[in-house]
C-alpha positions as a LaTeX table, in Angstrom:
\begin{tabular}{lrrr}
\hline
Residue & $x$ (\AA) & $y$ (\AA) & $z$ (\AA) \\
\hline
Unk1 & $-6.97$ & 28.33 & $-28.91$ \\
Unk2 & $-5.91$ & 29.38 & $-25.61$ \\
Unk3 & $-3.44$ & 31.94 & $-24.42$ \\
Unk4 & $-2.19$ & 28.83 & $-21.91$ \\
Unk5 & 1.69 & 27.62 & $-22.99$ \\
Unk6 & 1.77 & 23.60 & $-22.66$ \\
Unk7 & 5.17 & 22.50 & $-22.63$ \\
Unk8 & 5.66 & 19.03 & $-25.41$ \\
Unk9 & 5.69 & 16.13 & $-22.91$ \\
Unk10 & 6.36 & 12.32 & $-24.11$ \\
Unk11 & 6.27 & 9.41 & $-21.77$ \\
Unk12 & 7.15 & 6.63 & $-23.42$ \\
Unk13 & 5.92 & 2.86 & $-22.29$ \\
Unk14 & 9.48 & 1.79 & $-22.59$ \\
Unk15 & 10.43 & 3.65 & $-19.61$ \\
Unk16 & 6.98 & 3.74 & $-17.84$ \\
Unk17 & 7.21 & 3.77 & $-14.15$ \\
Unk18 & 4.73 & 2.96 & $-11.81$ \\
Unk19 & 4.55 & 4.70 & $-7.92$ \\
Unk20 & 1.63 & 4.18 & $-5.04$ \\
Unk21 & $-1.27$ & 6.70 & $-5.24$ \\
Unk22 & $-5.00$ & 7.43 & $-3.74$ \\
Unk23 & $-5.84$ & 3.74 & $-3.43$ \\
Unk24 & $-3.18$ & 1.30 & $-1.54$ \\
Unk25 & $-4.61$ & $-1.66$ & $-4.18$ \\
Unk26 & $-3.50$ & 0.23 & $-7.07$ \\
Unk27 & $-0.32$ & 1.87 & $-8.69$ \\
Unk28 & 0.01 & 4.88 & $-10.83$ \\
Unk29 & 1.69 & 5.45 & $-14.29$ \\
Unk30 & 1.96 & 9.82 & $-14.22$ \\
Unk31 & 2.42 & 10.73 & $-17.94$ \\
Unk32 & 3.68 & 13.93 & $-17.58$ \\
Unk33 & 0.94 & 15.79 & $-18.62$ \\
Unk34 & 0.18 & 17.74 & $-14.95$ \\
Unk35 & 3.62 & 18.95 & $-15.51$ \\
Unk36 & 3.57 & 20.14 & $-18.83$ \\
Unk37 & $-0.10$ & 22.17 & $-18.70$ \\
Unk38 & 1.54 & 23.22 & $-15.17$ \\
Unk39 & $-0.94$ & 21.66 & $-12.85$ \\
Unk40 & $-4.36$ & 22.29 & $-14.89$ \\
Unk41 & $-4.29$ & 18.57 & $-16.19$ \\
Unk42 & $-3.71$ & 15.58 & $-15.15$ \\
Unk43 & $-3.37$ & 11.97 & $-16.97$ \\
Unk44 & $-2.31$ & 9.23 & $-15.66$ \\
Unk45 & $-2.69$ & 5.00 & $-15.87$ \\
Unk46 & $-3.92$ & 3.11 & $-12.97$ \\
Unk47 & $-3.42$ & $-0.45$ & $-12.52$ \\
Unk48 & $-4.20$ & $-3.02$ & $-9.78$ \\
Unk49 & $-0.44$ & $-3.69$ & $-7.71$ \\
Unk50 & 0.87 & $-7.35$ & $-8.20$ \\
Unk51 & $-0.26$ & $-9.46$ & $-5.15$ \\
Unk52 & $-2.52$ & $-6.95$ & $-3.73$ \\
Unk53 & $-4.77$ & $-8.22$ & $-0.71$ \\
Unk54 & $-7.98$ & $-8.89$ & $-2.56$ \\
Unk55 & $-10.01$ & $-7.83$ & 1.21 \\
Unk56 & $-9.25$ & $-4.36$ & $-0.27$ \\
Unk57 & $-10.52$ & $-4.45$ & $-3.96$ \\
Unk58 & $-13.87$ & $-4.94$ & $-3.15$ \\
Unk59 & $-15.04$ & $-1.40$ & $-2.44$ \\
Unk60 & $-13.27$ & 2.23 & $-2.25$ \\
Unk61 & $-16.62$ & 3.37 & 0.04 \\
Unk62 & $-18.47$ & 5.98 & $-1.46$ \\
Unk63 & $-16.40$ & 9.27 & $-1.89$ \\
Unk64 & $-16.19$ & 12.41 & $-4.40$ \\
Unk65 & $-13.47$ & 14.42 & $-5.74$ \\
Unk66 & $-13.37$ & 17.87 & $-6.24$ \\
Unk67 & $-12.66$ & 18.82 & $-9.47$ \\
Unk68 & $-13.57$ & 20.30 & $-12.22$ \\
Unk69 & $-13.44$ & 17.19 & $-14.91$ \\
Unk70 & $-12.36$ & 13.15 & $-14.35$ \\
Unk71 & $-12.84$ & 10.81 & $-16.89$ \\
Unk72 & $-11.92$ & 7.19 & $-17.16$ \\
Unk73 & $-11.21$ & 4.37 & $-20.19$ \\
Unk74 & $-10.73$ & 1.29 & $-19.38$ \\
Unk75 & $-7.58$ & $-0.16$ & $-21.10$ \\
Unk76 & $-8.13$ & $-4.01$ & $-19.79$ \\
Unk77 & $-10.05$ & $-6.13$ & $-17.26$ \\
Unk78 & $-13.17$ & $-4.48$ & $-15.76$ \\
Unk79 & $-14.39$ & $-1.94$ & $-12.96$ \\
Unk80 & $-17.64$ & $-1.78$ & $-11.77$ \\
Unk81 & $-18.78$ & 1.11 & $-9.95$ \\
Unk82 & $-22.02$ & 2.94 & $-8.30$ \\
Unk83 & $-22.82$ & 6.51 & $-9.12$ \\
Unk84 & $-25.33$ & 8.20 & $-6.96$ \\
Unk85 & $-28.82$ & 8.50 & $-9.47$ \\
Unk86 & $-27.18$ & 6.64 & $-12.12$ \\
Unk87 & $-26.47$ & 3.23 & $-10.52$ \\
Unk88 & $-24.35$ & 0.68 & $-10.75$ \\
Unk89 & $-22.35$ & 0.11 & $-14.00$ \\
Unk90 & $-19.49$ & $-2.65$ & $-15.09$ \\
Unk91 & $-16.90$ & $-1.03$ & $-17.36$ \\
Unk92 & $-14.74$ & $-3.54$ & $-19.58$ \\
Unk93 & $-11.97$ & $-2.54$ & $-22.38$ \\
Unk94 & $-12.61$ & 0.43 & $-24.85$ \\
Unk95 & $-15.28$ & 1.64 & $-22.14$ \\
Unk96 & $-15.26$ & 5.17 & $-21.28$ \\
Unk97 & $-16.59$ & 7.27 & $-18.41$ \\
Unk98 & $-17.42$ & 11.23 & $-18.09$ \\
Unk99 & $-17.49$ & 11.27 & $-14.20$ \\
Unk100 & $-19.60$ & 14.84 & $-13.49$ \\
Unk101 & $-17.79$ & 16.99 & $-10.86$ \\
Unk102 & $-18.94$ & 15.87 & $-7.41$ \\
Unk103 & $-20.75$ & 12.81 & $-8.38$ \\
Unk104 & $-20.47$ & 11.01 & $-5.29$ \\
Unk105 & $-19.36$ & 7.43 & $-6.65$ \\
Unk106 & $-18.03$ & 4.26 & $-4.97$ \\
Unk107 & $-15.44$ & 1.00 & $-6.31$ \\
Unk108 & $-17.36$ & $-1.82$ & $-5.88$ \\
Unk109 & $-14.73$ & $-4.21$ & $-7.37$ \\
Unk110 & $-12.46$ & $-4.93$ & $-10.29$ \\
Unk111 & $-10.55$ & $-7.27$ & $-11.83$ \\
Unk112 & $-7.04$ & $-8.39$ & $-10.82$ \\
Unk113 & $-5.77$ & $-7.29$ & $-14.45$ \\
Unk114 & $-7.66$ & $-3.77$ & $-14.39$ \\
Unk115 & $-5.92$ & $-0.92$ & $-15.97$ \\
Unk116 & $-7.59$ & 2.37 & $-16.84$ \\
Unk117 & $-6.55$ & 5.82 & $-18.33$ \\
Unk118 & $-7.99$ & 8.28 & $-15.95$ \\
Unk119 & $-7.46$ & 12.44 & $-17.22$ \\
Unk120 & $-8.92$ & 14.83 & $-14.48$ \\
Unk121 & $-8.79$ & 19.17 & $-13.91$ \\
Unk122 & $-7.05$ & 20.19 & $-12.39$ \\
Unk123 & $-3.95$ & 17.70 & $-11.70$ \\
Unk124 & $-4.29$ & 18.05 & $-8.45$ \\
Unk125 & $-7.72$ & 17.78 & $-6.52$ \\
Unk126 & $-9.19$ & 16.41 & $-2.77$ \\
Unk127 & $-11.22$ & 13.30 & $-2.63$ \\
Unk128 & $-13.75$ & 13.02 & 0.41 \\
Unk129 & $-15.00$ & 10.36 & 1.81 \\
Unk130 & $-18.59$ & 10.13 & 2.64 \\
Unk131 & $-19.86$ & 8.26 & 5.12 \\
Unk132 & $-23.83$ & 7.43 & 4.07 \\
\hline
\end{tabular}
């Protein structure tokens, strides 16, 4: 086990609050877990805003983030996505994805009732757009 103190953190759906984030589309559910492992984690639930303009879901344009681990699971709806040498895969509920540091990866569209579980290290990283 290691020498690292994480705080006990609950975030309870009953009081879950959602706030704007990376992509304008989408809005962000932190559950407290960058806070508690003070920065090295980060977890949080993603889902696509009410009455978000559609001309934007289509495509996040292929980016990478640095970091040193980003996973998603899809909770409900769908996601599909390109990832450079691995192509282009459609994610539906219970579907999870170990995103390699780096991989340069692009949104190609979701659902209007996506929301995923995302956990990345550490909680805070840079995302870079590439333009290919």
């Amino acid at each position: 086990m290691s020498a690292s103190k994480f705080d006990f953190s609950l975030s309870l759906s009953k009081d879950a609050c959602y706030a704007d984030g990376l992509r304008p589309f989408l809005e962000y559910r932190d559950l407290g877990i960058k806070n508690a492992t003070s920065g090295r984690f980060r977890a949080h639930v993603l889902r696509v805003k009410k009455g978000a303009d559609h001309s934007t879901l289509h495509s996040t344009g292929l980016h990478q983030h640095r970091l040193d681990f980003q996973m998603i699971y899809i909770l409900k709806g769908w996601i599909r996505f390109t990832y450079e040498g691995h192509g282009e895969h459609t994610f539906g509920p219970g579907d999870c994805c170990l995103q390699p540091p780096g991989i340069v990866h692009n949104e190609l569209a979701c659902s209007d009732d996506l929301e995923l579980l995302e956990i990345t290290s550490p909680g805070e990283y840079e995302t870079v757009a590439l333009h290919k």
